[in-house]
N, C-alpha and C positions, 0 to 999 in steps of 0.2 A: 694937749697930750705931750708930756715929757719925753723924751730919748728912752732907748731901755740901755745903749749902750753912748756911754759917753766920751768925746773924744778932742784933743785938743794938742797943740803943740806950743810948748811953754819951754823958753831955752831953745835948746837941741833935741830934748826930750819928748816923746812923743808920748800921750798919757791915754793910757784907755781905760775907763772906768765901766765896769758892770752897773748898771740901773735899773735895778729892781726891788729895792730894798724889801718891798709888800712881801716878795715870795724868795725872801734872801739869794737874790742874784740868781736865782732858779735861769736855764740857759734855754732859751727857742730857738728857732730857725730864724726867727729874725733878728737877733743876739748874733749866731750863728755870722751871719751873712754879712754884717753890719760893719764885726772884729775883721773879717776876711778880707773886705772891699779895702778897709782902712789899712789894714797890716803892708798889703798889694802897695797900696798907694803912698804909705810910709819909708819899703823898700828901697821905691824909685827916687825916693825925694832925699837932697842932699844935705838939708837944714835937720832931717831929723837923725840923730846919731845914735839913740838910743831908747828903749821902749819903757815905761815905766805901768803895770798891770793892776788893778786894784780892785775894791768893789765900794759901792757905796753902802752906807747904811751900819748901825752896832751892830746887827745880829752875826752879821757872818759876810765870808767875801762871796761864797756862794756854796747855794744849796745841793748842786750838783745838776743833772736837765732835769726840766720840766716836766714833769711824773704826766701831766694831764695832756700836755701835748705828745709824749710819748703815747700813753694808751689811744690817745685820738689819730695816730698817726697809721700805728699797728694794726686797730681795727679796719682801718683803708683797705689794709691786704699787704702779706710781706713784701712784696716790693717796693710800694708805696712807702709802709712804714720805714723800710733801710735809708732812707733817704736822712732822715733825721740823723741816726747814726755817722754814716759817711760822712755827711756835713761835718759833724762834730769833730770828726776824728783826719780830717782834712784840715782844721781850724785847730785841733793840739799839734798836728805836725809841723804845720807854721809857723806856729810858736815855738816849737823845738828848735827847728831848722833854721831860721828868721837869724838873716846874716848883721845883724845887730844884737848888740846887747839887749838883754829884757832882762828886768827885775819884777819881780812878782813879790809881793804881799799878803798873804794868807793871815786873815784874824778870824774869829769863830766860829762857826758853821762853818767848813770845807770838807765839803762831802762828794764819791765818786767822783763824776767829771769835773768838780770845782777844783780837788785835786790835777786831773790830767790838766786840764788847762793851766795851772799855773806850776804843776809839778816838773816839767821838764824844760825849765827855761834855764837860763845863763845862772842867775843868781836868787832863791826863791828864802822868803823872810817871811817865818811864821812870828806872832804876838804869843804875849804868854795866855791868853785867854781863845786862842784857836781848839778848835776842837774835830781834828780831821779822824775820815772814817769811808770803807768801804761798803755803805752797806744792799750791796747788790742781794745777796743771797738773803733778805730776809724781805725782798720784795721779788721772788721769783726769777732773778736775773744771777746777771757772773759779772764780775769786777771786767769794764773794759776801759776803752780810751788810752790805751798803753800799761793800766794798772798792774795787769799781770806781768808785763816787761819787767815792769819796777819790783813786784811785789817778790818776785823770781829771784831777784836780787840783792835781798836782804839778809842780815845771820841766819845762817840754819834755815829753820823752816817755819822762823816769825811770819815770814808773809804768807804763809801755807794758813798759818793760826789767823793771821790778820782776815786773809779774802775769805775765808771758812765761817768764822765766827762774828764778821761786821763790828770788831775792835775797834773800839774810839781810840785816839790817839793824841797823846799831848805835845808841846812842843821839843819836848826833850825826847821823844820816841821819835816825830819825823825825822830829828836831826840824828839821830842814832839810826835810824832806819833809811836815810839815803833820800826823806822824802822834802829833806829841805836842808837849806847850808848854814841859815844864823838867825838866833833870836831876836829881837827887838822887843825892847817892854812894849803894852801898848800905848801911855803914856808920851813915848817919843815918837809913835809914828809921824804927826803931823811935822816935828821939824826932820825928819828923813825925809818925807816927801819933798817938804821945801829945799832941802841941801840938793837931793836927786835933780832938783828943775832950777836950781840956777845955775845959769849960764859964766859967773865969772868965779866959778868954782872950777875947775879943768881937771880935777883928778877922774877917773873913772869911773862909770855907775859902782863896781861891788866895791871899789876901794872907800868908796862914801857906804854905803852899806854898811862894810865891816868896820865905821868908827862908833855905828851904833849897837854890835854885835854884843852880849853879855853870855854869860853861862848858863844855857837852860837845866842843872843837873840831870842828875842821870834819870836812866829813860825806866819806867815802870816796868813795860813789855819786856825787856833786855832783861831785867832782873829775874824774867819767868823765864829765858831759853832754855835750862836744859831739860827741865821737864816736858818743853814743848817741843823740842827736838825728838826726843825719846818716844811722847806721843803723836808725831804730826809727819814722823819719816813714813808712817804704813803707805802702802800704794794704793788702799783703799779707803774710804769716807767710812765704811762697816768696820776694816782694821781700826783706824785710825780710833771709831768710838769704843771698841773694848779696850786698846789701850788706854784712853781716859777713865775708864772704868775700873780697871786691873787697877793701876795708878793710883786712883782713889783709893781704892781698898786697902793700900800697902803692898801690893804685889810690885815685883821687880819689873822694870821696863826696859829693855835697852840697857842693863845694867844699872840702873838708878831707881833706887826708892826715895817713895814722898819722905822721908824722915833724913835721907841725905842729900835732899834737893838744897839749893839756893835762898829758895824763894820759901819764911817760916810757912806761909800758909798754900803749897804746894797741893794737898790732896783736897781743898775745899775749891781749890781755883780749879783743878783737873773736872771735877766733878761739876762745878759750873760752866765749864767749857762743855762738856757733854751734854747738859739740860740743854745750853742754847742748840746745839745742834740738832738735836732732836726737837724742836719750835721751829726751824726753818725748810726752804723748799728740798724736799729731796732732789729733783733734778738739778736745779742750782747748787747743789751742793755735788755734787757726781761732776756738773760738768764746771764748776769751778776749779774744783784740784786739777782735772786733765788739762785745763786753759795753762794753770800757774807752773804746772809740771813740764808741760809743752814750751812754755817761756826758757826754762834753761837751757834747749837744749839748741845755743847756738845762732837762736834771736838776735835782729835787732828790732829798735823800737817801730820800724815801718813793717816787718815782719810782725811783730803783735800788733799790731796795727788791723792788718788785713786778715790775721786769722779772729780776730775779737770780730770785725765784721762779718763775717758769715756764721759766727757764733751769736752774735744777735741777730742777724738776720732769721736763724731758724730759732730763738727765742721770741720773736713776733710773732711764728705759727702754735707757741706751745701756751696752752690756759695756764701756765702758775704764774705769766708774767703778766696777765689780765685782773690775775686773783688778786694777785701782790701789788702791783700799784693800786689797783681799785681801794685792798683794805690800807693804804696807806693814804689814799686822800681822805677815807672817810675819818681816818684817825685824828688827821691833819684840821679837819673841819668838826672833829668829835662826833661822830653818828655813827660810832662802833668805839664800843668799849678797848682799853688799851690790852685788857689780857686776851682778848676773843683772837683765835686762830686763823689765820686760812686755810683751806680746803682746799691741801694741794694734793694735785692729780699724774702721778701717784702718789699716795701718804706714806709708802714704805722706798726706804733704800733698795731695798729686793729688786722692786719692780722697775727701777728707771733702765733702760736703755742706752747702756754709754756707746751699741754702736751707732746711735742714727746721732748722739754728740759727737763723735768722731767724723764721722762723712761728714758733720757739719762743718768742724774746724777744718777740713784739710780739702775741700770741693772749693775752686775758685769763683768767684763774682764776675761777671761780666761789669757789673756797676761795683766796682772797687775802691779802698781809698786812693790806691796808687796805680792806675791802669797800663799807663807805658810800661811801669815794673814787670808787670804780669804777663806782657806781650798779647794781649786781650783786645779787642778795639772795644770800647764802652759801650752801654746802653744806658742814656737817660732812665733812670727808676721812673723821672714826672712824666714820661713818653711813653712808660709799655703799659 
């Protein structure tokens, strides 16, 4: 049996490689644990000067976690299931924090926490063939792992659009979007990696980075902001989709019509922003905007950190995130058609509940990412 995660120290450079190519770097607990132990032990050790983050395999650097060990974790019972989460989001902070250099590498498939994981490090380098995406809300969940930190952060109210709508992104959007700093063809990655890990090169990890950096042109999503600003400022998920709708029509939004938008095809794209929304979790979708909204106001990344945990933690106790990964393994494995729905509960915006999302986000964890923070003394999740 192979590693899942791979590890090695070449140069100065410490190298961790995801290993799982089968389920595109898809992340477990013992993934999880493996990067932890090593990161720990990297810290302390004076040979290694700098992290270098990767995945193996062409599909992608990763899938984002483990959809199946999620719902098998969940189903334990919410406490049990947090555990998965906390880990996770323990092992992005690390990586954030991680008093060395890290360079991250992102090529295609980088999806949710493949993002967090490699999205807030020193220096992160997407390929022109990456293809990063949030797409929590179309499997019953909300953009976490610091996502919403980031997503809070972007022009306008593109990350509003982004975590809403589970928007693919290219490499010229993450680097427009803050979700990364320089391109690399894919083509040259292998001699980056090789410059990164030799030892009688002395320049610094990003200065070696940036000789491989080129121009990803401009970003797709950017070229939609104003009409996504004008639809995605409402304070509601129901606003927000009559203003897609209005929008469409030719009605005025925010002082902007489809006809003196930016973007030629403005009221076809408005109008396809609304169909997907209407396809996905109502409640994921309610408590996604209050997650991303909640992010501006005065966060830092350890602060969304810990409200994203207790925001999944009370999405372990709700059926659309049972629904949602369920119909997304069977898609994964084809035993459910790709147009067939979930049955999420509830089907209407009307009916979700943003105050028991609210108690969610803002009730602390005894089992936290960050327990000293909190002034909380812990409780093992694997112990209650």
């Amino acid at each position: 049996m192979h590693s899942t995660v791979n590890t090695a120290v070449v140069g100065r450079i410490g190298h961790l490689s995801l290993n799982r190519p089968e389920s595109i770097n898809a992340i477990d607990l013992e993934m999880m644990h493996a990067m932890t132990e090593t990161l720990d032990a990297w810290t302390e050790d004076p040979a290694v000067s700098a992290v270098l983050l990767d995945g193996v395999g062409d599909y992608g650097f990763c899938a984002g976690g483990d959809f199946r060990e999620i719902l098998e974790r969940a189903a334990e019972g919410m406490t049990i299931g947090t555990v998965f989460f906390r880990d996770e989001y323990r092992l992005i902070a690390k990586l954030a924090e991680f008093p060395k250099p890290v360079v991250s590498i992102m090529h295609g498939m980088t999806m949710g926490g493949g993002i967090s994981l490699a999205g807030h490090v020193t220096t992160r380098v997407v390929t022109d063939r990456v293809k990063l995406g949030q797409p929590e809300t179309g499997y019953g969940f909300a953009p976490d792992g610091g996502a919403t930190w980031r997503l809070a952060r972007t022009p306008g109210e593109i990350g509003t659009h982004v975590a809403l709508n589970s928007i693919d992104l290219t490499a010229a959007d993450a680097i427009a979007l803050g979700f990364a700093d320089v391109m690399v063809p894919s083509e040259r990655i292998d001699e980056l990696k090789a410059t990164l890990l030799d030892a009688d090169d002395e320049a610094a990890p990003d200065e070696k980075v940036r000789r491989f950096a080129v121009d990803p042109g401009p970003s797709p999503v950017l070229a939609r902001r104003d009409w996504i600003d004008a639809c995605y400022a409402a304070d509601t998920v129901e606003a927000i989709l009559e203003r897609l709708w209005a929008f469409s029509n030719g009605d005025e939004v925010a002082g902007l019509r489809a006809a003196d938008s930016d973007d030629p095809e403005a009221a076809a794209n408005a109008a396809s922003a609304a169909d997907t929304l209407l396809r996905l979790s109502p409640t994921a979708l309610v408590a996604t905007l209050r997650s991303v909204r909640a992010a501006r106001d005065g966060e830092d990344l350890r602060d969304a950190l810990e409200r994203e945990l207790r925001l999944a933690r009370w999405f372990t106790t709700h059926p659309d995130l049972f629904t949602g990964v369920q119909a997304l393994v069977a898609q994964n494995t084809e035993t459910l058609h790709q147009d067939t729905l979930p049955e999420w509960r509830p089907a209407d915006l009307g009916a979700v509940d943003l105050t028991d999302i609210v108690a969610a986000m803002e009730t602390p964890l005894r089992h936290s990412v960050f327990p000293r923070g909190l002034g909380i003394p812990e409780e093992d999740p694997e112990q209650a």
